[in-house]
PDB file of N, CA, C and O in Angstrom:
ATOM      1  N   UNK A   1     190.058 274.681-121.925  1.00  0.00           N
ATOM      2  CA  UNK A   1     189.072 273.840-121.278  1.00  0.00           C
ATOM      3  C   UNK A   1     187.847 273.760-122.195  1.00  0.00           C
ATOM      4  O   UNK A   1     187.163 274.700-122.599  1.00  0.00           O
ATOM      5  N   UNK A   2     187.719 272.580-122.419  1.00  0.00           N
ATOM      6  CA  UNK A   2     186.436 272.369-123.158  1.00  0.00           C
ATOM      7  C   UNK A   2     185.076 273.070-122.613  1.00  0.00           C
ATOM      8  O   UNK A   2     185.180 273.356-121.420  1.00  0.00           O
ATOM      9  N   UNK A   3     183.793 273.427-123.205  1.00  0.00           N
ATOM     10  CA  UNK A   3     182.894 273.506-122.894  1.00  0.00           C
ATOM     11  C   UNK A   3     182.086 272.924-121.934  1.00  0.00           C
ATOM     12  O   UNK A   3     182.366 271.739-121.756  1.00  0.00           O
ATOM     13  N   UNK A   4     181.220 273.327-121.284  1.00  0.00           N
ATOM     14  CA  UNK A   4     180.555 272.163-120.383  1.00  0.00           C
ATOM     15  C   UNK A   4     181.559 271.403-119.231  1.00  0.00           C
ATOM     16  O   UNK A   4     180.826 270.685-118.551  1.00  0.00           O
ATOM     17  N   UNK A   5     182.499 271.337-118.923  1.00  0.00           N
ATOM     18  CA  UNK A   5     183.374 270.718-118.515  1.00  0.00           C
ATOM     19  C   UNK A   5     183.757 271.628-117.221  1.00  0.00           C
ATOM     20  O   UNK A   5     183.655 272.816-117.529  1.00  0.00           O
ATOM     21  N   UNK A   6     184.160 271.451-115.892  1.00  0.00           N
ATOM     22  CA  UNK A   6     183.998 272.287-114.279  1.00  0.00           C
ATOM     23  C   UNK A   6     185.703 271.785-113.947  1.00  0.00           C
ATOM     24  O   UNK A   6     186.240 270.835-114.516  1.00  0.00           O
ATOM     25  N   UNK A   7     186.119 272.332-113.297  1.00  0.00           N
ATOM     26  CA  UNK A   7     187.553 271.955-112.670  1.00  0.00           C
ATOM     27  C   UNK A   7     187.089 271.158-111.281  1.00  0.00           C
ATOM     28  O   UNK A   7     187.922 270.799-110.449  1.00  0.00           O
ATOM     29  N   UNK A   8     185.876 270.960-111.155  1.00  0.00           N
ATOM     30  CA  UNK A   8     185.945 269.829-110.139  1.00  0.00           C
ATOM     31  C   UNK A   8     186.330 268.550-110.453  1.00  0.00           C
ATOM     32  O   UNK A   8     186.821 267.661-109.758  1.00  0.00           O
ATOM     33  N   UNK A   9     185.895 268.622-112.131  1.00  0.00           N
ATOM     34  CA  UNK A   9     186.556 267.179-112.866  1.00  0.00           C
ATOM     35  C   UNK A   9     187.897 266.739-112.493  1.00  0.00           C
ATOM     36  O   UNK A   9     188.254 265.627-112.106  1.00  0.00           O
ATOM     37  N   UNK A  10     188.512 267.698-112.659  1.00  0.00           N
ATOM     38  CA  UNK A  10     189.839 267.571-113.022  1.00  0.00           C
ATOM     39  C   UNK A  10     190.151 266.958-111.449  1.00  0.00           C
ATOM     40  O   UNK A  10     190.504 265.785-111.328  1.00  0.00           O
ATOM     41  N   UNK A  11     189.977 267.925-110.160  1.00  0.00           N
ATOM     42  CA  UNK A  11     190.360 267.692-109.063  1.00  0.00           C
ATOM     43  C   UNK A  11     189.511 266.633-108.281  1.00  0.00           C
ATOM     44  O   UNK A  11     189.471 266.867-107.074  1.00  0.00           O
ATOM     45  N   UNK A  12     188.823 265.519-108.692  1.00  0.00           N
ATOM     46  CA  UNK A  12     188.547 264.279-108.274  1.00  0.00           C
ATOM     47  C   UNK A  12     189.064 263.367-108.150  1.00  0.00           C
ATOM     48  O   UNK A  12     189.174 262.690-109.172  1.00  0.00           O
ATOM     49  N   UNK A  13     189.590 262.896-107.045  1.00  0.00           N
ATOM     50  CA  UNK A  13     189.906 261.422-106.711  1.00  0.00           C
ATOM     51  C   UNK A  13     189.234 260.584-106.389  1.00  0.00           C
ATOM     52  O   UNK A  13     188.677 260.503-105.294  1.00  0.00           O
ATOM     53  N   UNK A  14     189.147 259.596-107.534  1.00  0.00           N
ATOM     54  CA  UNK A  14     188.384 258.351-106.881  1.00  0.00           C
ATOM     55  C   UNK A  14     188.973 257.398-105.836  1.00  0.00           C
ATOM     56  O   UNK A  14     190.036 256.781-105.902  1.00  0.00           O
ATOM     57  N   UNK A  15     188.039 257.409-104.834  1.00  0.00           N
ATOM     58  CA  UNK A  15     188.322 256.440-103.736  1.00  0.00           C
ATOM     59  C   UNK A  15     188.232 254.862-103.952  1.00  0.00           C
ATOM     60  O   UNK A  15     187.307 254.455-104.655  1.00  0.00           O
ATOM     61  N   UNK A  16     189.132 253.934-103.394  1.00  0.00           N
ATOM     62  CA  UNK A  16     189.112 252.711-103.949  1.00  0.00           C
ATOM     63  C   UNK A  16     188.212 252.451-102.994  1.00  0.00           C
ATOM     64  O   UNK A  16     188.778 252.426-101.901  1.00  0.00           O
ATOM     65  N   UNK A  17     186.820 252.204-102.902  1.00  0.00           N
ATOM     66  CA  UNK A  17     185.542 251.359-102.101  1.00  0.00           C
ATOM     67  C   UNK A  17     185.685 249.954-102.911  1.00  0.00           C
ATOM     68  O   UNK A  17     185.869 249.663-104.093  1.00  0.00           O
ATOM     69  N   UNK A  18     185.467 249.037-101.394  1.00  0.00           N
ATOM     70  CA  UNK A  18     184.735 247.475-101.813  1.00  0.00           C
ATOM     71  C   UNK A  18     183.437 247.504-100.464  1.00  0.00           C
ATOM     72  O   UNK A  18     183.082 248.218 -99.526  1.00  0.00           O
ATOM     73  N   UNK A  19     183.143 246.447-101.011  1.00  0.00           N
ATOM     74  CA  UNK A  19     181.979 246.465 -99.824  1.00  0.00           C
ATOM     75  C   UNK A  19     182.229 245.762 -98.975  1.00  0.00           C
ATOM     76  O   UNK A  19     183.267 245.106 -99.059  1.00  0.00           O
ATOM     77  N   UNK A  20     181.324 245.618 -97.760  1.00  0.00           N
ATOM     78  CA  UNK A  20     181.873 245.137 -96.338  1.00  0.00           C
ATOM     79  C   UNK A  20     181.632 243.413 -96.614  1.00  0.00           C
ATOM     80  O   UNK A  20     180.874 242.714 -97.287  1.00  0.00           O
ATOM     81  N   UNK A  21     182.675 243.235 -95.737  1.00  0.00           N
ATOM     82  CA  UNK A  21     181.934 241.447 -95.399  1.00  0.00           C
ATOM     83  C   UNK A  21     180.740 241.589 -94.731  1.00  0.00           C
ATOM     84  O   UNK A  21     180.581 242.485 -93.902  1.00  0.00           O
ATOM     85  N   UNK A  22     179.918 240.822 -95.002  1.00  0.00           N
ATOM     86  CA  UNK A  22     178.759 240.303 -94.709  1.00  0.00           C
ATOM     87  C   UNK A  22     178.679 239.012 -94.108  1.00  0.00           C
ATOM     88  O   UNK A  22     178.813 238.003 -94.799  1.00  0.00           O
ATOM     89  N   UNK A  23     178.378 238.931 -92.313  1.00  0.00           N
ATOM     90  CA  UNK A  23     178.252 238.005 -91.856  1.00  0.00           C
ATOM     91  C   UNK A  23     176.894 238.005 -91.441  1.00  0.00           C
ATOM     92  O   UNK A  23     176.134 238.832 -90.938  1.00  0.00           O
ATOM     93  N   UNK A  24     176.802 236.436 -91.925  1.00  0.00           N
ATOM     94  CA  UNK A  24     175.233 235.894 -91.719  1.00  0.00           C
ATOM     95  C   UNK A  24     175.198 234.540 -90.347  1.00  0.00           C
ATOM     96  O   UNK A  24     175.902 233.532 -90.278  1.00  0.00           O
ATOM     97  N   UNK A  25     174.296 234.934 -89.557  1.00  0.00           N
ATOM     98  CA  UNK A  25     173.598 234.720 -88.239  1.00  0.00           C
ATOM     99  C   UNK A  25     172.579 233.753 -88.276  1.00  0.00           C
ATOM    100  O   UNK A  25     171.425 234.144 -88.452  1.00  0.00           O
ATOM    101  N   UNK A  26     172.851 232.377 -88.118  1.00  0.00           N
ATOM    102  CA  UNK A  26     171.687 231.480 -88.499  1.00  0.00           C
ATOM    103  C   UNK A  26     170.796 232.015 -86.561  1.00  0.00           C
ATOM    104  O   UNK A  26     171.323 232.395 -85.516  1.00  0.00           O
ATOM    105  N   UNK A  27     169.276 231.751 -86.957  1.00  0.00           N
ATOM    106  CA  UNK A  27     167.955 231.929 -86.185  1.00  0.00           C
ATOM    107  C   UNK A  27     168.154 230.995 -85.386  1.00  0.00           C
ATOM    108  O   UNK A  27     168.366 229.905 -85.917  1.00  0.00           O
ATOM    109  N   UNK A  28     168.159 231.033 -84.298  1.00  0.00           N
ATOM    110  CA  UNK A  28     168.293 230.113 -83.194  1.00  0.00           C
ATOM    111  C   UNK A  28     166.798 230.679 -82.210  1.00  0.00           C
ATOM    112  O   UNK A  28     166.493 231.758 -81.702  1.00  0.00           O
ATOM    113  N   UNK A  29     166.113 229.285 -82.288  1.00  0.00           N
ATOM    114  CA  UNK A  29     164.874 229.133 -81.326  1.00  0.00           C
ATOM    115  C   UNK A  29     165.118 229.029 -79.600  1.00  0.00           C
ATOM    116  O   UNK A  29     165.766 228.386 -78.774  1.00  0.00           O
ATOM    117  N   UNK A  30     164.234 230.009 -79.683  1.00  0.00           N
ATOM    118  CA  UNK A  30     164.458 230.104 -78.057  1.00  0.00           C
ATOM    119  C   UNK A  30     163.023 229.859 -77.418  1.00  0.00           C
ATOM    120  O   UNK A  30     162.130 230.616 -77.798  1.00  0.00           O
ATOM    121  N   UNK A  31     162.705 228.848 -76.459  1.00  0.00           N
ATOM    122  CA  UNK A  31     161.000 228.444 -76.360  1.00  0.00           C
ATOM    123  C   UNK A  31     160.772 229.458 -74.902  1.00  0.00           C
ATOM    124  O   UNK A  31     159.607 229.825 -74.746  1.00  0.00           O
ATOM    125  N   UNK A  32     161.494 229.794 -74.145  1.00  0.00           N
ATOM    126  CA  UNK A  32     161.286 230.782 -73.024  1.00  0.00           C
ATOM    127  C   UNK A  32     160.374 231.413 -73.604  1.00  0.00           C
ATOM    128  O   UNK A  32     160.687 231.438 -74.794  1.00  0.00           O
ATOM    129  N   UNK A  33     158.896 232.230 -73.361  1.00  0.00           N
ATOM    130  CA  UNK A  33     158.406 232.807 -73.905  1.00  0.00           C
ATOM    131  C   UNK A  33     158.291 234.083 -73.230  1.00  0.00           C
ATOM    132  O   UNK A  33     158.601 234.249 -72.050  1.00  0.00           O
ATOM    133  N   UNK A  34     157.642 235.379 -74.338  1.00  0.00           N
ATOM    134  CA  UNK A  34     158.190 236.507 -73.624  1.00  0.00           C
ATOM    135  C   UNK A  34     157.539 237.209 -72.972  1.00  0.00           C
ATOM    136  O   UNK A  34     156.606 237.689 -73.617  1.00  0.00           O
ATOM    137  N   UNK A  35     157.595 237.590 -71.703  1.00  0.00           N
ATOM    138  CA  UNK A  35     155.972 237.939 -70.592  1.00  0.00           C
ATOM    139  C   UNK A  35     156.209 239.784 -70.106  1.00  0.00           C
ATOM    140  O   UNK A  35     155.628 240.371 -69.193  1.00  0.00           O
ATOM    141  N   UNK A  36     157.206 240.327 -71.034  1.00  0.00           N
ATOM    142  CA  UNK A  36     157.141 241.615 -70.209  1.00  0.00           C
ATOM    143  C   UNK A  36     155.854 242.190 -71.516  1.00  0.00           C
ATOM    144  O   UNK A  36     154.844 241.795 -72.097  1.00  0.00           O
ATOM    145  N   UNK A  37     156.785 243.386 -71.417  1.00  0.00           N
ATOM    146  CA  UNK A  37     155.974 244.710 -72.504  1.00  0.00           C
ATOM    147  C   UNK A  37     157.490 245.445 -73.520  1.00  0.00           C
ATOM    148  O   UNK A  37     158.711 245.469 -73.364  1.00  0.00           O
ATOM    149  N   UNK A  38     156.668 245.870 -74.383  1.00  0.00           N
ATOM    150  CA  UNK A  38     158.028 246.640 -75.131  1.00  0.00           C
ATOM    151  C   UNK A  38     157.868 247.674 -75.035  1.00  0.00           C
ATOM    152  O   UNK A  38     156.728 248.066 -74.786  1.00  0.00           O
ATOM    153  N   UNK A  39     159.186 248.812 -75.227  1.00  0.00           N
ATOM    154  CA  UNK A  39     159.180 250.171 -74.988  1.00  0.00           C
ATOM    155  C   UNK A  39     157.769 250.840 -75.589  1.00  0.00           C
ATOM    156  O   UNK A  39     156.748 250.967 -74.914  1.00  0.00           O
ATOM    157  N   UNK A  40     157.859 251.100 -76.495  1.00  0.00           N
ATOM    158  CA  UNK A  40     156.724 251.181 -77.268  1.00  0.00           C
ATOM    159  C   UNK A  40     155.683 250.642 -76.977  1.00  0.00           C
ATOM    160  O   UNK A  40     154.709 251.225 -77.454  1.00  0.00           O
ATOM    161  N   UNK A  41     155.432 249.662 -76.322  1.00  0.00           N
ATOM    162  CA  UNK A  41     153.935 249.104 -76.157  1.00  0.00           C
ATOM    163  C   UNK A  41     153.135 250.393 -74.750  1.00  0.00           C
ATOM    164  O   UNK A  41     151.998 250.859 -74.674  1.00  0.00           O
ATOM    165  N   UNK A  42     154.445 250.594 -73.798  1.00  0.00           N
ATOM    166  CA  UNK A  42     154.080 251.971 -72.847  1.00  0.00           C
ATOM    167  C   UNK A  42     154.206 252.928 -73.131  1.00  0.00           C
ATOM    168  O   UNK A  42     153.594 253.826 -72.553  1.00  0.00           O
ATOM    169  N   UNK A  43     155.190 253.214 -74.310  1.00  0.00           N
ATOM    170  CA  UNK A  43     154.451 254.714 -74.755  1.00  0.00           C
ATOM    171  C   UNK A  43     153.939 255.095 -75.736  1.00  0.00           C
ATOM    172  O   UNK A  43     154.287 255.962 -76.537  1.00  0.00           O
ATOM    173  N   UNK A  44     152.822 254.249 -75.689  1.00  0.00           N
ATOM    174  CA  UNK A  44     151.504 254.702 -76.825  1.00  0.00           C
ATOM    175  C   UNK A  44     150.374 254.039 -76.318  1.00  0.00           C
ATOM    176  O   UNK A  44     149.785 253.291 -77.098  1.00  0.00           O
ATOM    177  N   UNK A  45     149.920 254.166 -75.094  1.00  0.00           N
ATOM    178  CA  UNK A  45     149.085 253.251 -74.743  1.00  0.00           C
ATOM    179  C   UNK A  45     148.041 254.340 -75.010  1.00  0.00           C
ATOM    180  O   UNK A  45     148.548 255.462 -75.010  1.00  0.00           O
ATOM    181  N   UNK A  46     146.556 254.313 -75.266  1.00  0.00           N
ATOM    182  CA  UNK A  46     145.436 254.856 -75.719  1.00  0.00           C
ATOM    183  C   UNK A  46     144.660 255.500 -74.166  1.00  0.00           C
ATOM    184  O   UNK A  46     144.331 255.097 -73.050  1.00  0.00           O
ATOM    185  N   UNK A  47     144.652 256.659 -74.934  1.00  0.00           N
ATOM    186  CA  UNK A  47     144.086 257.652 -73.531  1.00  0.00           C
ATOM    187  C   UNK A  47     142.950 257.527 -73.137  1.00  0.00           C
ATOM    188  O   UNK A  47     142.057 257.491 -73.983  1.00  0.00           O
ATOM    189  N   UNK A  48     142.708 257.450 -72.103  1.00  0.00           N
ATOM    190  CA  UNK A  48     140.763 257.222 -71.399  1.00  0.00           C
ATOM    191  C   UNK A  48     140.525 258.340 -71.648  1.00  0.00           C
ATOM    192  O   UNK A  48     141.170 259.342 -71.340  1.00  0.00           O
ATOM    193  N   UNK A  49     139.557 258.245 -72.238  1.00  0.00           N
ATOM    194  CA  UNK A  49     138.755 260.019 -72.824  1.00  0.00           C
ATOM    195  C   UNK A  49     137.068 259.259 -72.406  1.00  0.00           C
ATOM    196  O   UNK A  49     136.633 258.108 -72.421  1.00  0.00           O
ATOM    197  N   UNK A  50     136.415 260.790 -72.011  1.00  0.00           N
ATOM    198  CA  UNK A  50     134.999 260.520 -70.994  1.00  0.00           C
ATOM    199  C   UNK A  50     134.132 260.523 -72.422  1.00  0.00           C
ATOM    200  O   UNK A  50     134.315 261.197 -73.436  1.00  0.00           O
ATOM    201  N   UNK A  51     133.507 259.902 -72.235  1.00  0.00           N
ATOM    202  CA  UNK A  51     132.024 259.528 -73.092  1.00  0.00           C
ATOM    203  C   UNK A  51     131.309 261.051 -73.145  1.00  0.00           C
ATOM    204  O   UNK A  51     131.082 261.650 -72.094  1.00  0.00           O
ATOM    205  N   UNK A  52     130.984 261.608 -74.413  1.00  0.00           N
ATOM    206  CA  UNK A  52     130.269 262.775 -74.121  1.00  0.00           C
ATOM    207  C   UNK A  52     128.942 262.135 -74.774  1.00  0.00           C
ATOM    208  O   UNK A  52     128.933 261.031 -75.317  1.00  0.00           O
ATOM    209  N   UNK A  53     128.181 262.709 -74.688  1.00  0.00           N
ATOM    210  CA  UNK A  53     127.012 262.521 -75.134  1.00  0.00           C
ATOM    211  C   UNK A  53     126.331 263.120 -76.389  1.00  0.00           C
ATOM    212  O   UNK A  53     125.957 264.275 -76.184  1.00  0.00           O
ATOM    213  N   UNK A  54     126.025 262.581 -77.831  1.00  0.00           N
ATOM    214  CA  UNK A  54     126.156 262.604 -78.997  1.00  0.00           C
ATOM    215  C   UNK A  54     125.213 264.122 -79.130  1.00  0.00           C
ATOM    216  O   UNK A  54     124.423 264.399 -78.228  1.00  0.00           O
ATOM    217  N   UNK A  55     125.360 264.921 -80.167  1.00  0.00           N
ATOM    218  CA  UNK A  55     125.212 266.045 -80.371  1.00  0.00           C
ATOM    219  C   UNK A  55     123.668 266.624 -81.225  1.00  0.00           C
ATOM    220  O   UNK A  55     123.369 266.511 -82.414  1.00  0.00           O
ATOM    221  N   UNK A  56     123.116 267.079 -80.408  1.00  0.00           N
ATOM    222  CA  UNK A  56     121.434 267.330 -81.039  1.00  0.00           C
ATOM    223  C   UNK A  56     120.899 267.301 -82.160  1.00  0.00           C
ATOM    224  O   UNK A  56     121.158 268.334 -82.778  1.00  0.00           O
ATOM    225  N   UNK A  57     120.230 266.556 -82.755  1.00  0.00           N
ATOM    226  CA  UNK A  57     119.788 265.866 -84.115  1.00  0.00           C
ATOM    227  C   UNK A  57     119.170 267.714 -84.649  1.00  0.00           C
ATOM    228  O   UNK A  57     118.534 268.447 -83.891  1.00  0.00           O
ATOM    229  N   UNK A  58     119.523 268.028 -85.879  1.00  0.00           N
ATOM    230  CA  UNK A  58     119.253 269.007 -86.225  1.00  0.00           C
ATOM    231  C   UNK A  58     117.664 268.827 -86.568  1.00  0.00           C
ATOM    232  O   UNK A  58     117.193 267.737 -86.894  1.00  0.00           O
ATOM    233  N   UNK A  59     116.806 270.165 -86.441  1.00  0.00           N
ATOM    234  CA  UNK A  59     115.266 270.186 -86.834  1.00  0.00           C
ATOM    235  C   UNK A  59     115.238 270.036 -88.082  1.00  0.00           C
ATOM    236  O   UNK A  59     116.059 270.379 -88.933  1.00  0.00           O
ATOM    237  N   UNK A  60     114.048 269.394 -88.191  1.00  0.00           N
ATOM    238  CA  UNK A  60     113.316 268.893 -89.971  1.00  0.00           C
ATOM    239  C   UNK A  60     113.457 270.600 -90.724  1.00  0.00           C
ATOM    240  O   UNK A  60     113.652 271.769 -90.392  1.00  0.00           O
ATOM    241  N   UNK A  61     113.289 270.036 -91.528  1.00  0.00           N
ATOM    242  CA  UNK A  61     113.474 271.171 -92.660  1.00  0.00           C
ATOM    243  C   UNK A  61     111.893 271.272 -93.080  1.00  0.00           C
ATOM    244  O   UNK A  61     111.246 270.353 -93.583  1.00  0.00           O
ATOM    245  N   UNK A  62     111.475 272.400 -92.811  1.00  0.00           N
ATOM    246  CA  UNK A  62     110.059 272.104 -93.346  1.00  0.00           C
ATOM    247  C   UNK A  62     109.809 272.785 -94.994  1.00  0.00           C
ATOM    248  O   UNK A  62     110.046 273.931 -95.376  1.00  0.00           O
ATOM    249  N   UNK A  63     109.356 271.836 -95.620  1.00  0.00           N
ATOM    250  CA  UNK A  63     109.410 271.953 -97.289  1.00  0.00           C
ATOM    251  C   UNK A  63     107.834 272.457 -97.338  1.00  0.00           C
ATOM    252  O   UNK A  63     106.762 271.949 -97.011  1.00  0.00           O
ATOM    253  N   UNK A  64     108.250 273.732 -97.922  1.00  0.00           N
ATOM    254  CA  UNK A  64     106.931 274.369 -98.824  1.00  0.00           C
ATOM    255  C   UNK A  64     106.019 273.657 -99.726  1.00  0.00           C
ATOM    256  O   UNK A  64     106.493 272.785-100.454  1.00  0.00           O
ATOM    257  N   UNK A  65     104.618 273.958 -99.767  1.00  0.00           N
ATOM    258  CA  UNK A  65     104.030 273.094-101.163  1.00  0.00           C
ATOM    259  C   UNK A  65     104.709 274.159-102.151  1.00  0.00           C
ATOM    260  O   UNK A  65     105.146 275.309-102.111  1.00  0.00           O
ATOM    261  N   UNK A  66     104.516 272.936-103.209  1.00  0.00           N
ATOM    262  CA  UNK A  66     104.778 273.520-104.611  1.00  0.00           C
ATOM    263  C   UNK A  66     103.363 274.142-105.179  1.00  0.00           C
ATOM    264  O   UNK A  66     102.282 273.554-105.213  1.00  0.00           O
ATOM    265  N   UNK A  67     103.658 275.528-105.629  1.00  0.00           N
ATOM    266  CA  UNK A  67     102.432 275.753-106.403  1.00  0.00           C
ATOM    267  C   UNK A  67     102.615 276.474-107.658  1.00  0.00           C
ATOM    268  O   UNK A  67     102.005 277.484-108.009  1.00  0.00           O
ATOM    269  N   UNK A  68     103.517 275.846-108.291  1.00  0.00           N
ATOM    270  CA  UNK A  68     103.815 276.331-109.610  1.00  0.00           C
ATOM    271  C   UNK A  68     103.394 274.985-110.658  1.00  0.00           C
ATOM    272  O   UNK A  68     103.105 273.852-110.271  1.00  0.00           O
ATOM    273  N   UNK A  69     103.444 275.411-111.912  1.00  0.00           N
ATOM    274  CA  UNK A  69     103.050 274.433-113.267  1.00  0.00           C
ATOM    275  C   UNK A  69     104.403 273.946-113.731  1.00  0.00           C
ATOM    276  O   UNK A  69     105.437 274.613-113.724  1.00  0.00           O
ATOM    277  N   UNK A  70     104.247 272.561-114.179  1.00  0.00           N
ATOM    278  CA  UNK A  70     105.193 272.116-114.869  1.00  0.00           C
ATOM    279  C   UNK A  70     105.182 272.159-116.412  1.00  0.00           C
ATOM    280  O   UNK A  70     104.235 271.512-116.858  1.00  0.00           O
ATOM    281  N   UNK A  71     105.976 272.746-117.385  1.00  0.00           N
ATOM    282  CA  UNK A  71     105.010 272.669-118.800  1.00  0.00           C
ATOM    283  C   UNK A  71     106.249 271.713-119.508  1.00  0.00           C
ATOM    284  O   UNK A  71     107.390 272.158-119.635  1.00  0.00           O
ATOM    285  N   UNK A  72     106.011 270.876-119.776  1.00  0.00           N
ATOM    286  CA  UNK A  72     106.894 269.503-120.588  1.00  0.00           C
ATOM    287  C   UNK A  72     106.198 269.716-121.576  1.00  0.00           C
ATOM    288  O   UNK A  72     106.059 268.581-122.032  1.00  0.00           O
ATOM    289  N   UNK A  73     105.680 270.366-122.205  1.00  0.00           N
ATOM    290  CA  UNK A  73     104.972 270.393-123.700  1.00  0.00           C
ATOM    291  C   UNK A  73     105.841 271.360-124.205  1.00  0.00           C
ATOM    292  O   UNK A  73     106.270 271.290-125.356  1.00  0.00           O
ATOM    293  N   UNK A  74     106.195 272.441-123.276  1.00  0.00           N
ATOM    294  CA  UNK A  74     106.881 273.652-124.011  1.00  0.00           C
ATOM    295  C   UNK A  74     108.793 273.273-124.090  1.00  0.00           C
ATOM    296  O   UNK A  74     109.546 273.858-124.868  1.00  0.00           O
ATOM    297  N   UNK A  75     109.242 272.191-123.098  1.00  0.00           N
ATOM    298  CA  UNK A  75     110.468 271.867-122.669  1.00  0.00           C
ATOM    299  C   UNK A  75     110.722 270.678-123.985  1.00  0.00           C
ATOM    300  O   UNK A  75     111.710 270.788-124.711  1.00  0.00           O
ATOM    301  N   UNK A  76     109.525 269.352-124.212  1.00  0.00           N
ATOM    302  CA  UNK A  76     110.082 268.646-125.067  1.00  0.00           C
ATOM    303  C   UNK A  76     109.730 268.832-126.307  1.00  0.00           C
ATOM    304  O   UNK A  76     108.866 269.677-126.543  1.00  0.00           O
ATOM    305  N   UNK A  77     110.468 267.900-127.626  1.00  0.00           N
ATOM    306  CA  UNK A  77     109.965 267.934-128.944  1.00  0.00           C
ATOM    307  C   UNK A  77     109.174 267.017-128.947  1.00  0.00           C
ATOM    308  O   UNK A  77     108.995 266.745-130.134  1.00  0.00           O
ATOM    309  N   UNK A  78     108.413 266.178-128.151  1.00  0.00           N
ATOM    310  CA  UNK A  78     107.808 265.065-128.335  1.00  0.00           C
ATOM    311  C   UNK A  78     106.155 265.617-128.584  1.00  0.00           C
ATOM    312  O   UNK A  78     105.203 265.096-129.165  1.00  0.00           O
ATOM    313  N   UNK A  79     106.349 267.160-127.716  1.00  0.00           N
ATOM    314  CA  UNK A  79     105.135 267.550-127.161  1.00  0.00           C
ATOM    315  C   UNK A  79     104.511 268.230-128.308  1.00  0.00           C
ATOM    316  O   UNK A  79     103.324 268.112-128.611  1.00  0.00           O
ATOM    317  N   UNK A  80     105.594 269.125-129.081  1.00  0.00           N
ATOM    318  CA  UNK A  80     105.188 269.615-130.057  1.00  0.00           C
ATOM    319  C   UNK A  80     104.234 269.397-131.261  1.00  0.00           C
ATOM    320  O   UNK A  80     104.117 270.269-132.122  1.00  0.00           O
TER     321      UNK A  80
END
């Protein structure tokens, strides 16, 4: 037995498949129009859920003064 090669090879029969006939259904209009519901349209209908009332605006942040120096003379080369 060659390399690479499985004894499932050997014991395969190919099956003779064709494919099916294919019958085609011309669209025929029907003007009755349609007044129920579909399965699906009743079971997924959207749940009544109660209105709560929106959730307490968080307090201001109260920001410190600044009391430190900025030194851009010592940060740029422009300053130099």
């Amino acid at each position: 037995m060659p390399v690479g090669t499985t004894t499932n090879q050997d014991a395969y029969k190919a099956y003779d498949v064709h494919p099916r006939e294919q019958h085609h259904v011309d669209y025929t209009y029907n003007p009755t129009p349609f007044e129920g519901s579909t399965e699906s349209h009743d079971a997924y209908k959207q749940w009544q859920l109660e209105k709560r009332a929106a959730p307490p605006s968080p307090p201001m942040r109260i920001s410190l003064p600044f009391e430190g120096e900025i030194m851009l003379c010592a940060l740029s080369p422009v300053w130099n």
